[in-house]
C-alpha positions as CSV (number, residue, x, y, z in Angstrom):
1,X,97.8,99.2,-72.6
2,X,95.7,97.0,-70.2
3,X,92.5,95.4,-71.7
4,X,90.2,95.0,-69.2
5,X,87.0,94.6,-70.7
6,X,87.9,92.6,-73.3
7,X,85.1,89.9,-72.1
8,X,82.5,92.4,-73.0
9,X,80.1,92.9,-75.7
10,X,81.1,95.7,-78.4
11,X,78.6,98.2,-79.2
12,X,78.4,101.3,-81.8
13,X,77.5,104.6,-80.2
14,X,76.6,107.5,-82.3
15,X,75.4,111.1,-82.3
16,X,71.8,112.4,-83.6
17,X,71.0,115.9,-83.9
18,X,67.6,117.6,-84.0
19,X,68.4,120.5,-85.3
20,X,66.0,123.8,-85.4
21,X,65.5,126.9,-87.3
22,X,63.2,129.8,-87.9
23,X,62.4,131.6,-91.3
24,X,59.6,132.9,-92.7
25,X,57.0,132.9,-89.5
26,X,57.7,128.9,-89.6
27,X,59.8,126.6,-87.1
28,X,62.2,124.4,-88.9
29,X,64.2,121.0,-88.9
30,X,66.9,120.3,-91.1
31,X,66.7,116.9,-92.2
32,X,69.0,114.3,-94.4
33,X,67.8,112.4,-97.3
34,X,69.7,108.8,-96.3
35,X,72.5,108.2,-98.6
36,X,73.6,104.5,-97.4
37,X,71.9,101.0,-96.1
38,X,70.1,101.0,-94.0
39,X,67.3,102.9,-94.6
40,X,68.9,104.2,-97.9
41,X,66.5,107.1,-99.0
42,X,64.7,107.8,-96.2
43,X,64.6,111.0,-93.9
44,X,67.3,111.5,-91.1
45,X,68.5,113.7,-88.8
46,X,72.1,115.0,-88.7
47,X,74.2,112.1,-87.1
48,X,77.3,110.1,-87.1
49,X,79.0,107.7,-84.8
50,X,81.5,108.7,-81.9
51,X,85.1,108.5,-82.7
52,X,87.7,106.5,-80.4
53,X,89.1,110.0,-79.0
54,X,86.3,112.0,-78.5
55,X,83.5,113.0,-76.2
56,X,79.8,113.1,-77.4
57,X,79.4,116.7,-77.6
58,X,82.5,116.9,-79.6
59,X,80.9,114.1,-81.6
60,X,77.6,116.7,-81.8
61,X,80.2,119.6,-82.5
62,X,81.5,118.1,-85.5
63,X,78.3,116.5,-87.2
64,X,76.7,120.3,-87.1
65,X,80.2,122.2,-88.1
66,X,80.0,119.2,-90.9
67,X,76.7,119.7,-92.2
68,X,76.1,123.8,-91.3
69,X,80.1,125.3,-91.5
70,X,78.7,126.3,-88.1
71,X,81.0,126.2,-84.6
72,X,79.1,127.4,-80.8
73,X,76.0,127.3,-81.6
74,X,72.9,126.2,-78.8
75,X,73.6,122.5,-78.1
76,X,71.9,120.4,-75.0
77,X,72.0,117.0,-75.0
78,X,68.6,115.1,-74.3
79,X,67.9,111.3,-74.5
80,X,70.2,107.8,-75.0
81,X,68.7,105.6,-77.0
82,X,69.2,102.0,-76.8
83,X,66.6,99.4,-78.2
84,X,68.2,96.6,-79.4
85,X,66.9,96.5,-82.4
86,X,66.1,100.0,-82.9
87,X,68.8,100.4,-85.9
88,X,69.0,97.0,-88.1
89,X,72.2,97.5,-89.1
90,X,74.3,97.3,-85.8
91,X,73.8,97.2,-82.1
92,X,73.5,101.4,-82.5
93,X,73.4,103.4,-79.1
94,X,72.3,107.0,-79.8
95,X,72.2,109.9,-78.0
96,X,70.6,112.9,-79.2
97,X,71.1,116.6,-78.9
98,X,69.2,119.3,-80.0
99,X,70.4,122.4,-81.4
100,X,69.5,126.2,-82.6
101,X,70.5,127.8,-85.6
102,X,70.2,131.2,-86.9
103,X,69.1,130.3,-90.4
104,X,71.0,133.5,-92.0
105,X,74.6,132.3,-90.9
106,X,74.7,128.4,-91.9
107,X,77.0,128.0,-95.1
108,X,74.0,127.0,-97.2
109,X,76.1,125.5,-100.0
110,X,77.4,123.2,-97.7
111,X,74.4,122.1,-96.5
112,X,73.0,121.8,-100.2
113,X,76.1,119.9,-100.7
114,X,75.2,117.6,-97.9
115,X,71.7,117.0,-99.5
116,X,70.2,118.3,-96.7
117,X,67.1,120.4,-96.3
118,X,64.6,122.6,-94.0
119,X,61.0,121.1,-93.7
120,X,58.3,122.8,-91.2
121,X,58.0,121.5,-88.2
122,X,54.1,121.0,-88.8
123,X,54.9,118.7,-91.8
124,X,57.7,116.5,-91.0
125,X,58.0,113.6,-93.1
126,X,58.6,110.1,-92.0
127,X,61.7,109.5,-90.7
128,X,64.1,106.8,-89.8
129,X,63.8,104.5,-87.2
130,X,63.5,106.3,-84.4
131,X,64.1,109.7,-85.3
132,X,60.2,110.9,-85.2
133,X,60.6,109.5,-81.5
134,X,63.9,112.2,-81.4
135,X,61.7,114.8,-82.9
136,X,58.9,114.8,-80.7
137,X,61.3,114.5,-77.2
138,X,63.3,117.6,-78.5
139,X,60.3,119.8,-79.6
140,X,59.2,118.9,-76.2
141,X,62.0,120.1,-74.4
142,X,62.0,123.7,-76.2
143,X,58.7,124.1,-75.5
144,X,59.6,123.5,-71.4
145,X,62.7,125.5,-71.6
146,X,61.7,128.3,-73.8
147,X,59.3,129.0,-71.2
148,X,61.9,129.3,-68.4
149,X,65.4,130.7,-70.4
150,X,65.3,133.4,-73.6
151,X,67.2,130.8,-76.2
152,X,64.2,131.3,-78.4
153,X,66.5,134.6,-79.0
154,X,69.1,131.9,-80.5
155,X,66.4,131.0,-83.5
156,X,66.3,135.0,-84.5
157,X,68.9,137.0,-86.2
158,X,70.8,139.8,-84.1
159,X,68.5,142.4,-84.7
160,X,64.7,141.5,-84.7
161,X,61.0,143.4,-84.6
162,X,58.3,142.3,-81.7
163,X,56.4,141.1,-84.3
164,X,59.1,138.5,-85.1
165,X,59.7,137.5,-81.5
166,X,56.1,136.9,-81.2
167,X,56.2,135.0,-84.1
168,X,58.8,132.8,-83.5
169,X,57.0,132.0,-79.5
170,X,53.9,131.3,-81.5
171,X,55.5,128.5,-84.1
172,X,57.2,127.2,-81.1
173,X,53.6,127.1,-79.3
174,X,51.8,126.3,-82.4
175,X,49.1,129.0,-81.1
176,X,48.1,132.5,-81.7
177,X,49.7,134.8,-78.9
178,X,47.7,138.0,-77.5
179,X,50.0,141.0,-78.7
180,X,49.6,143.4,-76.1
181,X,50.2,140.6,-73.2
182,X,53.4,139.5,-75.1
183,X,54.9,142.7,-75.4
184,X,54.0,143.4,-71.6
185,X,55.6,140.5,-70.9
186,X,58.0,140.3,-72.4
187,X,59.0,144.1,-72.4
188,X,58.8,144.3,-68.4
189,X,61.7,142.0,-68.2
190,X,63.7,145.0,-69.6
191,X,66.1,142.4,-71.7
192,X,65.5,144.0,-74.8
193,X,67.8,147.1,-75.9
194,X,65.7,148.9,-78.4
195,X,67.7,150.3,-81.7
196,X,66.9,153.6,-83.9
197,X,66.9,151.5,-87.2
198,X,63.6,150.2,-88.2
199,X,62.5,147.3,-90.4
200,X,60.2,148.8,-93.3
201,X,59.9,145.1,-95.1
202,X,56.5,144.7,-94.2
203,X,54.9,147.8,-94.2
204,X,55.8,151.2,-95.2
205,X,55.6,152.8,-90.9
206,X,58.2,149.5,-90.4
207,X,59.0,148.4,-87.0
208,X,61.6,148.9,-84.7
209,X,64.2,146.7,-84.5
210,X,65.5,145.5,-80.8
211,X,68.6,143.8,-79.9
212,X,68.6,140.9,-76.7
213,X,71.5,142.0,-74.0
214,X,73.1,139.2,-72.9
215,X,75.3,140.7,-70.7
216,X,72.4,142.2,-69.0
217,X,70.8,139.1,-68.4
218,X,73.5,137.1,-66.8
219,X,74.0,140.6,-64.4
220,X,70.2,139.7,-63.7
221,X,70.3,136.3,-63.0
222,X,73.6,136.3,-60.9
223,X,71.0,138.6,-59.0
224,X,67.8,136.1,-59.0
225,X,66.0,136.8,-61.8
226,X,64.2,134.2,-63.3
227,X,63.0,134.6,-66.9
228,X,59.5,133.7,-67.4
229,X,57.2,133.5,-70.0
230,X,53.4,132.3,-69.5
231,X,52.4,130.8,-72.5
Protein backbone atom coordinates (compact mmCIF):
# COMPACT_ATOMS: atom_id res chain seq x y z
CA UNK A 1 0.00 0.00 0.00
CA UNK A 2 1.19 3.57 -1.05
CA UNK A 3 1.95 6.07 1.78
CA UNK A 4 1.35 9.21 0.68
CA UNK A 5 1.08 11.35 3.57
CA UNK A 6 3.58 9.97 5.38
CA UNK A 7 5.14 13.74 5.74
CA UNK A 8 2.16 14.72 7.77
CA UNK A 9 1.47 15.27 11.23
CA UNK A 10 -0.49 12.33 13.09
CA UNK A 11 -3.46 13.26 15.05
CA UNK A 12 -6.10 11.28 17.36
CA UNK A 13 -9.78 11.71 16.35
CA UNK A 14 -12.41 10.56 18.65
CA UNK A 15 -16.18 10.36 19.16
CA UNK A 16 -18.26 12.36 21.98
CA UNK A 17 -21.70 11.77 22.67
CA UNK A 18 -24.35 14.01 24.34
CA UNK A 19 -26.68 11.82 25.10
CA UNK A 20 -30.39 12.71 26.30
CA UNK A 21 -33.22 11.27 28.11
CA UNK A 22 -36.53 12.00 29.75
CA UNK A 23 -38.01 10.56 33.12
CA UNK A 24 -39.83 11.75 35.71
CA UNK A 25 -40.99 15.39 34.12
CA UNK A 26 -36.97 16.03 33.95
CA UNK A 27 -34.60 16.24 30.73
CA UNK A 28 -31.52 14.09 31.14
CA UNK A 29 -27.84 13.54 30.22
CA UNK A 30 -26.05 10.47 30.91
CA UNK A 31 -22.70 11.20 31.99
CA UNK A 32 -19.27 9.11 32.85
CA UNK A 33 -17.34 9.41 35.96
CA UNK A 34 -13.61 9.41 34.20
CA UNK A 35 -11.83 6.23 34.88
CA UNK A 36 -8.28 7.04 33.36
CA UNK A 37 -5.53 10.13 33.04
CA UNK A 38 -6.41 12.62 32.05
CA UNK A 39 -8.86 14.03 33.93
CA UNK A 40 -9.19 10.81 36.05
CA UNK A 41 -12.44 11.40 38.09
CA UNK A 42 -14.09 13.93 36.51
CA UNK A 43 -17.45 14.09 34.49
CA UNK A 44 -17.58 12.90 30.76
CA UNK A 45 -19.71 12.31 28.11
CA UNK A 46 -19.84 8.92 26.29
CA UNK A 47 -16.79 8.87 23.92
CA UNK A 48 -14.00 6.95 22.46
CA UNK A 49 -11.58 7.26 19.65
CA UNK A 50 -12.29 6.25 15.85
CA UNK A 51 -10.94 3.00 14.90
CA UNK A 52 -8.68 2.52 11.59
CA UNK A 53 -11.78 0.92 9.67
CA UNK A 54 -14.55 2.83 10.56
CA UNK A 55 -16.62 5.88 9.87
CA UNK A 56 -17.55 8.30 12.71
CA UNK A 57 -21.03 7.44 13.09
CA UNK A 58 -20.05 3.85 13.31
CA UNK A 59 -17.61 5.20 15.89
CA UNK A 60 -20.91 6.98 17.60
CA UNK A 61 -22.81 3.58 16.97
CA UNK A 62 -20.63 1.59 18.92
CA UNK A 63 -19.75 4.02 21.99
CA UNK A 64 -23.82 4.18 22.68
CA UNK A 65 -24.46 0.20 21.78
CA UNK A 66 -21.33 0.00 24.39
CA UNK A 67 -22.56 1.98 27.13
CA UNK A 68 -26.66 1.62 26.58
CA UNK A 69 -27.01 -2.21 24.82
CA UNK A 70 -28.84 0.13 22.48
CA UNK A 71 -28.55 -0.13 18.39
CA UNK A 72 -30.77 2.81 15.86
CA UNK A 73 -31.49 5.06 18.18
CA UNK A 74 -31.75 9.21 17.16
CA UNK A 75 -28.18 10.21 16.22
CA UNK A 76 -27.11 13.67 14.33
CA UNK A 77 -23.80 14.69 14.36
CA UNK A 78 -23.09 18.36 15.40
CA UNK A 79 -19.61 20.11 15.86
CA UNK A 80 -15.62 19.09 15.23
CA UNK A 81 -13.67 20.13 17.82
CA UNK A 82 -10.13 20.91 17.37
CA UNK A 83 -8.16 23.33 19.92
CA UNK A 84 -4.93 22.32 20.19
CA UNK A 85 -4.73 22.06 23.51
CA UNK A 86 -8.22 21.31 24.23
CA UNK A 87 -7.40 17.65 25.58
CA UNK A 88 -3.76 17.53 27.45
CA UNK A 89 -3.21 14.22 26.77
CA UNK A 90 -2.86 14.03 22.89
CA UNK A 91 -3.50 16.21 19.91
CA UNK A 92 -7.49 14.97 20.30
CA UNK A 93 -9.95 15.99 17.36
CA UNK A 94 -13.53 15.42 18.53
CA UNK A 95 -16.61 15.35 16.93
CA UNK A 96 -19.71 15.23 18.69
CA UNK A 97 -23.11 13.72 18.17
CA UNK A 98 -26.05 13.96 20.08
CA UNK A 99 -28.50 11.37 20.67
CA UNK A 100 -32.17 10.31 22.09
CA UNK A 101 -32.92 7.66 24.27
CA UNK A 102 -36.00 6.21 25.47
CA UNK A 103 -35.01 5.74 29.13
CA UNK A 104 -37.26 2.51 29.56
CA UNK A 105 -35.25 0.35 26.84
CA UNK A 106 -31.41 1.01 27.78
CA UNK A 107 -29.93 -2.22 29.47
CA UNK A 108 -29.45 -0.32 32.77
CA UNK A 109 -27.03 -2.88 34.27
CA UNK A 110 -24.80 -2.19 31.61
CA UNK A 111 -24.88 1.22 32.00
CA UNK A 112 -24.38 0.81 35.93
CA UNK A 113 -21.63 -1.47 34.89
CA UNK A 114 -20.11 1.32 32.86
CA UNK A 115 -20.32 3.70 35.92
CA UNK A 116 -22.41 5.83 34.23
CA UNK A 117 -25.33 7.88 35.37
CA UNK A 118 -28.41 10.33 34.49
CA UNK A 119 -28.07 13.95 36.00
CA UNK A 120 -30.85 16.79 35.08
CA UNK A 121 -30.06 18.83 32.62
CA UNK A 122 -30.68 21.95 35.06
CA UNK A 123 -27.78 20.63 37.29
CA UNK A 124 -25.07 19.38 35.28
CA UNK A 125 -21.89 19.13 36.97
CA UNK A 126 -18.56 20.22 35.78
CA UNK A 127 -17.33 18.39 33.13
CA UNK A 128 -14.21 17.67 31.15
CA UNK A 129 -12.51 19.88 29.12
CA UNK A 130 -14.69 20.83 26.78
CA UNK A 131 -17.63 18.80 27.26
CA UNK A 132 -19.86 21.73 28.95
CA UNK A 133 -18.99 23.50 25.55
CA UNK A 134 -20.59 19.97 23.89
CA UNK A 135 -23.50 20.31 26.20
CA UNK A 136 -24.63 23.60 25.67
CA UNK A 137 -24.16 23.29 21.45
CA UNK A 138 -26.30 20.04 21.60
CA UNK A 139 -29.11 21.36 23.92
CA UNK A 140 -29.01 24.12 21.57
CA UNK A 141 -29.66 22.22 18.61
CA UNK A 142 -32.78 20.23 20.15
CA UNK A 143 -34.26 23.23 21.11
CA UNK A 144 -33.97 24.52 17.08
CA UNK A 145 -35.04 21.27 15.77
CA UNK A 146 -37.57 20.20 18.16
CA UNK A 147 -39.33 23.15 17.01
CA UNK A 148 -39.29 22.18 13.34
CA UNK A 149 -39.31 17.92 13.40
CA UNK A 150 -41.44 15.64 16.13
CA UNK A 151 -38.03 13.72 17.57
CA UNK A 152 -39.05 14.99 20.95
CA UNK A 153 -41.49 11.76 20.31
CA UNK A 154 -37.95 9.85 20.43
CA UNK A 155 -37.44 10.96 24.41
CA UNK A 156 -41.12 9.30 25.23
CA UNK A 157 -42.05 5.73 25.52
CA UNK A 158 -44.39 4.22 22.67
CA UNK A 159 -47.50 5.08 24.32
CA UNK A 160 -47.65 8.46 26.13
CA UNK A 161 -50.53 11.01 27.84
CA UNK A 162 -50.63 14.90 26.55
CA UNK A 163 -49.71 15.69 29.74
CA UNK A 164 -46.35 13.92 29.21
CA UNK A 165 -45.78 15.34 25.80
CA UNK A 166 -46.28 18.69 27.26
CA UNK A 167 -44.04 17.88 29.76
CA UNK A 168 -41.29 16.66 27.97
CA UNK A 169 -41.59 20.30 25.34
CA UNK A 170 -41.56 22.11 28.63
CA UNK A 171 -38.02 20.58 30.14
CA UNK A 172 -36.77 20.94 26.78
CA UNK A 173 -37.92 24.79 26.88
CA UNK A 174 -37.26 25.05 30.48
CA UNK A 175 -40.73 27.09 30.57
CA UNK A 176 -44.27 26.50 31.57
CA UNK A 177 -46.42 25.71 28.32
CA UNK A 178 -50.19 26.95 28.06
CA UNK A 179 -52.23 23.55 27.98
CA UNK A 180 -55.02 24.36 25.89
CA UNK A 181 -52.57 26.13 23.01
CA UNK A 182 -50.44 22.94 23.16
CA UNK A 183 -52.97 20.53 22.67
CA UNK A 184 -54.44 22.74 19.75
CA UNK A 185 -51.30 22.67 18.46
CA UNK A 186 -50.23 20.09 18.55
CA UNK A 187 -53.52 18.08 18.08
CA UNK A 188 -54.35 19.98 14.67
CA UNK A 189 -51.38 18.40 13.10
CA UNK A 190 -53.52 15.10 13.29
CA UNK A 191 -50.03 13.00 14.12
CA UNK A 192 -51.24 11.58 17.10
CA UNK A 193 -53.40 8.20 16.92
CA UNK A 194 -55.38 8.21 20.11
CA UNK A 195 -55.65 4.61 21.99
CA UNK A 196 -58.69 3.15 24.24
CA UNK A 197 -56.15 2.33 27.19
CA UNK A 198 -55.75 5.02 29.63
CA UNK A 199 -52.95 5.88 32.20
CA UNK A 200 -54.57 5.93 35.81
CA UNK A 201 -50.90 6.56 37.57
CA UNK A 202 -51.62 9.88 38.37
CA UNK A 203 -55.06 10.24 39.17
CA UNK A 204 -57.89 7.97 39.57
CA UNK A 205 -60.10 9.64 35.89
CA UNK A 206 -56.31 8.72 34.17
CA UNK A 207 -55.52 9.98 30.87
CA UNK A 208 -55.54 8.69 27.58
CA UNK A 209 -52.76 7.30 26.16
CA UNK A 210 -51.82 8.38 22.30
CA UNK A 211 -49.45 6.69 20.07
CA UNK A 212 -47.17 9.17 17.24
CA UNK A 213 -47.83 7.62 13.47
CA UNK A 214 -44.83 7.65 11.76
CA UNK A 215 -45.93 6.34 8.78
CA UNK A 216 -48.44 9.04 8.66
CA UNK A 217 -46.04 11.63 8.96
CA UNK A 218 -43.66 10.78 6.31
CA UNK A 219 -47.15 10.34 3.92
CA UNK A 220 -47.49 14.18 5.09
CA UNK A 221 -44.37 15.42 4.50
CA UNK A 222 -43.74 13.65 1.05
CA UNK A 223 -46.88 15.94 0.56
CA UNK A 224 -45.43 19.39 2.16
CA UNK A 225 -46.24 19.36 5.51
CA UNK A 226 -43.98 21.04 7.73
CA UNK A 227 -44.23 20.26 11.45
CA UNK A 228 -44.26 23.23 13.53
CA UNK A 229 -44.36 24.02 16.98
CA UNK A 230 -44.34 27.75 18.34
CA UNK A 231 -42.82 27.69 21.50
Amino acid sequence: MHQYYQQEDRQLVAVDCVIFGFDKGLLKLLLLKRNFEPGLGKWSLAGGFLQRKESLVEAADRVLCKLTGLKDVFLEQLYAYGNPARDPGERVVSVTYFALLKVEDYYKDLVIENGAHWQAIENIPELLFDHGEMVEKALCRLRLVAKSQPIGFELLPAKFTLPQLQSLYEAIYQKELDKRNFRKKILSMDLLDKLDEKDKSSSKKGAFLYRFNTEKYKELVAKGFYFSLDI
